[in-house]
C-alpha positions in Angstrom: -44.6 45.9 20.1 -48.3 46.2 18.1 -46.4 49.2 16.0 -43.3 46.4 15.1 -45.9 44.0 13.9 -47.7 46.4 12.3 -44.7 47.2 10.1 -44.0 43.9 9.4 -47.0 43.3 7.8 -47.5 46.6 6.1 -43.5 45.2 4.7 -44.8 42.0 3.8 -47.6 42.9 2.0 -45.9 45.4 -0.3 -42.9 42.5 -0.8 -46.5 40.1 -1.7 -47.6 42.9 -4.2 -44.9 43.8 -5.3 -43.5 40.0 -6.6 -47.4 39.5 -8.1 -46.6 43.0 -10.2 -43.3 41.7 -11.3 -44.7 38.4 -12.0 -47.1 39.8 -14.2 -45.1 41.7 -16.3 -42.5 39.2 -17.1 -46.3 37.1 -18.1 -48.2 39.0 -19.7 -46.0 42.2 -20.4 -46.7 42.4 -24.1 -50.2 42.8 -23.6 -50.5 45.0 -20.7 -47.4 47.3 -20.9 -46.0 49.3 -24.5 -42.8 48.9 -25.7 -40.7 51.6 -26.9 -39.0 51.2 -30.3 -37.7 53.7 -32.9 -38.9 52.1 -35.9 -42.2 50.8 -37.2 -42.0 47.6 -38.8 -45.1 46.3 -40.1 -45.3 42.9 -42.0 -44.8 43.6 -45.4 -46.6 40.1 -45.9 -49.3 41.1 -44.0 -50.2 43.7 -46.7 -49.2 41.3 -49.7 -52.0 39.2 -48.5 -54.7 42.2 -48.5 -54.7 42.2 -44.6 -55.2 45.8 -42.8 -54.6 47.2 -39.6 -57.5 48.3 -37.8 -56.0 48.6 -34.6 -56.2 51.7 -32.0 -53.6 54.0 -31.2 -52.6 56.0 -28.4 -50.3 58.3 -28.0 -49.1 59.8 -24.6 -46.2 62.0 -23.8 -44.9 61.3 -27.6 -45.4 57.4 -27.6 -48.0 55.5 -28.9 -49.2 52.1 -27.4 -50.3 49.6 -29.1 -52.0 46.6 -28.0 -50.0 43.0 -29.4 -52.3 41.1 -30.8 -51.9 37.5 -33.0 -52.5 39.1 -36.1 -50.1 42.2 -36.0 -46.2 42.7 -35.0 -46.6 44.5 -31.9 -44.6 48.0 -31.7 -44.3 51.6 -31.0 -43.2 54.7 -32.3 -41.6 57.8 -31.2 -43.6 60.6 -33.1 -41.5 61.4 -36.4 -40.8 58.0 -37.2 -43.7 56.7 -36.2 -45.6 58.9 -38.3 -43.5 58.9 -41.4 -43.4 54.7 -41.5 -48.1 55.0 -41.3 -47.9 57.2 -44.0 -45.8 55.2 -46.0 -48.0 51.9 -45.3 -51.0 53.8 -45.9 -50.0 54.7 -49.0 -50.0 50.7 -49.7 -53.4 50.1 -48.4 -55.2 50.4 -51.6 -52.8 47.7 -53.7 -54.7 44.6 -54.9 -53.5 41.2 -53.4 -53.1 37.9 -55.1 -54.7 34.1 -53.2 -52.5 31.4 -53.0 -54.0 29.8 -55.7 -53.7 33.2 -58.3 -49.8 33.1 -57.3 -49.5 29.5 -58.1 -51.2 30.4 -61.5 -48.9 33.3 -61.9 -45.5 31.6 -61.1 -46.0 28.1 -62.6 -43.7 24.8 -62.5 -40.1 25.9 -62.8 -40.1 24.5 -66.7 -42.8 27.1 -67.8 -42.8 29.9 -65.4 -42.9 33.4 -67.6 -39.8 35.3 -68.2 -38.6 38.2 -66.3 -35.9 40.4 -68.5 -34.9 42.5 -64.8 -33.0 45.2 -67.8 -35.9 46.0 -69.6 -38.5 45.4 -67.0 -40.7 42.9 -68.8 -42.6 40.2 -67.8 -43.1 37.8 -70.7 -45.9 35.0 -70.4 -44.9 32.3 -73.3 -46.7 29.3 -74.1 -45.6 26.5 -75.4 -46.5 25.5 -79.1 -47.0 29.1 -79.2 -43.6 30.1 -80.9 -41.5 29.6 -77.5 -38.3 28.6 -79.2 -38.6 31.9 -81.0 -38.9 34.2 -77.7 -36.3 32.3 -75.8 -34.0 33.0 -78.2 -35.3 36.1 -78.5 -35.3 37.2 -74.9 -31.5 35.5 -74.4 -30.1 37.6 -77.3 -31.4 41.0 -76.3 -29.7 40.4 -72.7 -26.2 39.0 -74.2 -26.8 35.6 -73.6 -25.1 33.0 -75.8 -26.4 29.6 -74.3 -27.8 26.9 -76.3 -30.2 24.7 -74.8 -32.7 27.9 -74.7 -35.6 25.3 -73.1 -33.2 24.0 -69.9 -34.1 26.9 -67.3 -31.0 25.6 -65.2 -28.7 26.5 -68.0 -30.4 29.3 -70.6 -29.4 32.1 -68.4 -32.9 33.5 -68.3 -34.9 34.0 -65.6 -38.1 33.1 -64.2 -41.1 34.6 -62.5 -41.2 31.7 -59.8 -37.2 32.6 -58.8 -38.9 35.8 -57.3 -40.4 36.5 -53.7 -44.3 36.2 -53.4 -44.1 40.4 -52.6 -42.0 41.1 -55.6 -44.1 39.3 -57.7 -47.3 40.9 -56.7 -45.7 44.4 -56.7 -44.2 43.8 -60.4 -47.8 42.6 -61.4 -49.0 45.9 -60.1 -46.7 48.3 -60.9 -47.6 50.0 -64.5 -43.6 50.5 -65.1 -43.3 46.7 -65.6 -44.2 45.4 -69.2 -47.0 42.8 -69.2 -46.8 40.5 -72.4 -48.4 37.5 -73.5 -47.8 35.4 -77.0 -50.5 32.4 -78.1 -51.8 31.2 -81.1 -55.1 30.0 -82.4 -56.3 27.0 -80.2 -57.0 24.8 -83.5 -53.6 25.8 -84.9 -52.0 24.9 -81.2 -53.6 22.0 -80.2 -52.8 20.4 -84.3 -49.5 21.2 -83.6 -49.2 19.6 -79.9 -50.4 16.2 -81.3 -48.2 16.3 -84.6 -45.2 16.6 -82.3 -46.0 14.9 -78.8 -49.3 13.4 -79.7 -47.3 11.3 -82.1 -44.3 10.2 -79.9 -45.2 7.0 -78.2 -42.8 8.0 -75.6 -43.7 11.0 -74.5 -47.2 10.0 -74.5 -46.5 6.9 -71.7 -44.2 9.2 -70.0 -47.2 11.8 -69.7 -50.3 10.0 -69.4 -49.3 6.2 -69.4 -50.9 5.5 -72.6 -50.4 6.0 -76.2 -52.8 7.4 -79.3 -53.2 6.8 -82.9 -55.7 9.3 -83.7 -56.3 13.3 -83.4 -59.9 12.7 -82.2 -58.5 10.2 -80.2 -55.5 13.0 -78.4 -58.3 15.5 -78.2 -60.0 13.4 -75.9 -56.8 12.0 -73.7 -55.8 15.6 -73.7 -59.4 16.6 -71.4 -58.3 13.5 -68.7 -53.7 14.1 -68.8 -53.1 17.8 -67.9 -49.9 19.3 -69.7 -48.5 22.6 -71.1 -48.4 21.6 -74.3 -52.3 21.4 -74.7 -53.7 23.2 -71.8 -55.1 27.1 -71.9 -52.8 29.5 -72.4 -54.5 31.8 -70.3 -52.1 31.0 -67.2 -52.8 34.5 -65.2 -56.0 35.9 -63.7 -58.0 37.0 -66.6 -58.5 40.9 -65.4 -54.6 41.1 -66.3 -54.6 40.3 -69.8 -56.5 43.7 -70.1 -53.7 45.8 -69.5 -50.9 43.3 -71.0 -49.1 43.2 -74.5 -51.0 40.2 -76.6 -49.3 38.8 -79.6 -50.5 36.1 -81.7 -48.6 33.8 -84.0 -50.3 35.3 -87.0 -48.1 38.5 -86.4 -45.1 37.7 -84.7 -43.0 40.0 -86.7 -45.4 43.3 -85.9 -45.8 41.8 -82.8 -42.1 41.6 -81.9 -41.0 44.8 -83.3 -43.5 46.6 -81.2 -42.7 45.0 -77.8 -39.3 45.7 -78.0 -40.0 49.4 -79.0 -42.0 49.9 -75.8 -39.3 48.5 -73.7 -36.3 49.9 -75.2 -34.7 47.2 -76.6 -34.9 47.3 -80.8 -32.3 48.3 -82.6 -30.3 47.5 -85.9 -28.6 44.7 -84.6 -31.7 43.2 -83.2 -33.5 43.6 -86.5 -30.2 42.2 -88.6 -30.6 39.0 -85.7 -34.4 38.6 -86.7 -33.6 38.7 -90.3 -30.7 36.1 -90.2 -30.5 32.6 -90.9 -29.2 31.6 -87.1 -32.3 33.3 -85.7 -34.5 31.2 -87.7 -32.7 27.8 -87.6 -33.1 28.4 -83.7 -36.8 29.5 -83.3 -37.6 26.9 -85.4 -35.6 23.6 -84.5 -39.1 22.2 -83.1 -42.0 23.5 -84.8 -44.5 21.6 -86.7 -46.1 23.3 -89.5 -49.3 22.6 -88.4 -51.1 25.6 -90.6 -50.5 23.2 -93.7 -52.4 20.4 -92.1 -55.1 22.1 -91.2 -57.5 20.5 -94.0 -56.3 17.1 -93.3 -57.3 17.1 -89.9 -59.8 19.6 -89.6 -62.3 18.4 -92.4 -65.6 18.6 -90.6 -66.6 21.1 -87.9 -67.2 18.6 -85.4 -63.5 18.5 -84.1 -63.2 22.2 -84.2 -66.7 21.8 -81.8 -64.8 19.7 -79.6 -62.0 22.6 -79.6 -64.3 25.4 -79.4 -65.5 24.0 -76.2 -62.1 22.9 -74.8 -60.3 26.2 -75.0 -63.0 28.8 -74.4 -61.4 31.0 -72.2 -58.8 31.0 -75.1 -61.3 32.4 -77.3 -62.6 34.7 -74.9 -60.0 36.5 -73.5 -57.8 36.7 -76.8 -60.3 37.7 -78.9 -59.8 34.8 -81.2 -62.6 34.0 -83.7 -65.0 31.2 -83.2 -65.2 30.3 -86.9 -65.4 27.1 -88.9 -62.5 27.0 -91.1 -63.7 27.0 -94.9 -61.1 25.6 -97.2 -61.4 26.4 -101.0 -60.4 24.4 -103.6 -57.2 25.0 -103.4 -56.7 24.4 -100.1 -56.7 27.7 -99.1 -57.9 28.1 -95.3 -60.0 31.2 -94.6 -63.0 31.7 -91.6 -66.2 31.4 -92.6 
């Protein structure tokens, strides 16, 4: 009789153990038991945003455990894939990341986001008032594109930086194969030109910043307090990548262009004979305001270049543009002085 009771609760006390085991696996499984998988699928965006593994590993009859944790995708390995898939992440540890805030830089507003041309693998950062017409038009011939309105991004054809991924974008900023390029013009020259053609219309002006001006001295300041492309820097990328990128200036677009479109593979005769024709001009130039024959009527003192000076310094700085007082002769002529 004692040895039945005795087996009874030796029974029910393995039956206790063993539903507290089972109920702590099914709880807390992840944590306290591996799991067997075949493949090794880190977070790619876990490495876009700079973020390391520093876990341990251990490895026991030819698979490793690794402890789940918030921060990582918990998983395991059997030995050849496991170790092929942490060489090819190590490889990756050492590529720079990009913030939030640098990606928002980067990519834009969807009206003003840089250019990708996938064919030639060129990343083109245009400005506006900066000869834009010119590059769209540009850009869309050299890919076969016919459409007219080149400054609608829902129906040029071209595409755009900010239609990408957040990984792709950092991994084309980083990878030397892709063209970096970058057109502007001399702040004075720019910000002249902004005022002649939106400074000037009333409408645009209430649209943009709900009130209207009759003078340049008087845009200059509005243009400090109502952000817009038109006036704002054009450095619009974090400045250590303008070192390694393809700068142009207005002063010589036509050097400029020829030799961008040598490095990536794309001038030829019938590019040149497209440059040099009257339909390629009538379209980069629907818009512009020749603003380099105003120059002595507006600038006429140094004080408003000050004002400009001050405003665009990064401009200056990381295009290498002169900070000079423009000297005009008595002909008009403008030179630096």
């Amino acid at each position: 009789m004692k040895a039945f009771f005795s087996w009874r609760l030796v029974s029910s006390a393995i039956f206790c153990v063993s539903v507290i085991i089972i109920y702590m696996l099914v709880a807390y499984g992840d944590s306290v038991y591996p799991i067997l998988v075949t493949n090794l699928d880190i977070s790619a965006k876990s490495y876009a945003n700079g973020t390391y593994i520093s876990t341990k590993y251990y490895t026991t009859q030819g698979i490793t455990y690794i402890k789940k944790t918030e921060s990582f995708v918990s998983t395991v390995s059997v030995n050849t894939t496991f170790n092929r898939n942490i060489e090819n992440v190590l490889s990756n540890r050492n590529v720079p990341s990009l913030t939030d805030a640098e990606l928002k830089q980067i990519k834009r507003t969807w009206y003003n986001s840089p250019i990708v041309v996938m064919k030639y693998k060129l990343i083109f950062f245009w400005n506006e008032k900066s000869g834009c017409s010119f590059w769209k038009s540009l850009l869309q011939f050299i890919q076969g594109l016919t459409h007219e309105d080149i400054h609608n991004p829902y129906e040029n054809g071209l595409k755009y930086l900010i239609n990408f991924e957040d990984k792709d974008i950092i991994s084309m900023m980083y990878n030397d194969s892709w063209t970096k390029a970058v057109f502007v013009r001399e702040p004075r020259e720019r910000i002249l030109s902004s005022y002649l053609d939106k400074g000037l219309n009333n409408g645009f002006m209430m649209v943009n910043c709900k009130r209207t001006v009759k003078t340049f001295s008087e845009f200059l300041e509005l243009a400090k307090q109502c952000p817009n492309a038109h006036w704002e820097s054009q450095v619009r990328a974090p400045k250590y990548f303008y070192k390694k990128m393809m700068i142009g200036k207005m002063a010589d677009i036509s050097t400029f262009t020829e030799k961008l479109l040598t490095k990536i593979g794309a001038w030829n005769e019938t590019v040149k004979y497209w440059l040099d024709s009257k339909d390629s001009e009538k379209k980069s130039r629907s818009h512009a305001q020749n603003a380099g024959d105003k120059l002595l009527q507006y600038y006429n003192n140094t004080k408003l270049q000050d004002v400009i000076f001050e405003m665009f310094e990064d401009d200056y700085i990381v295009f290498n543009f002169e900070k000079k007082y423009f000297d005009f002769n008595k002909n008009g002529d403008k030179s630096l002085t």
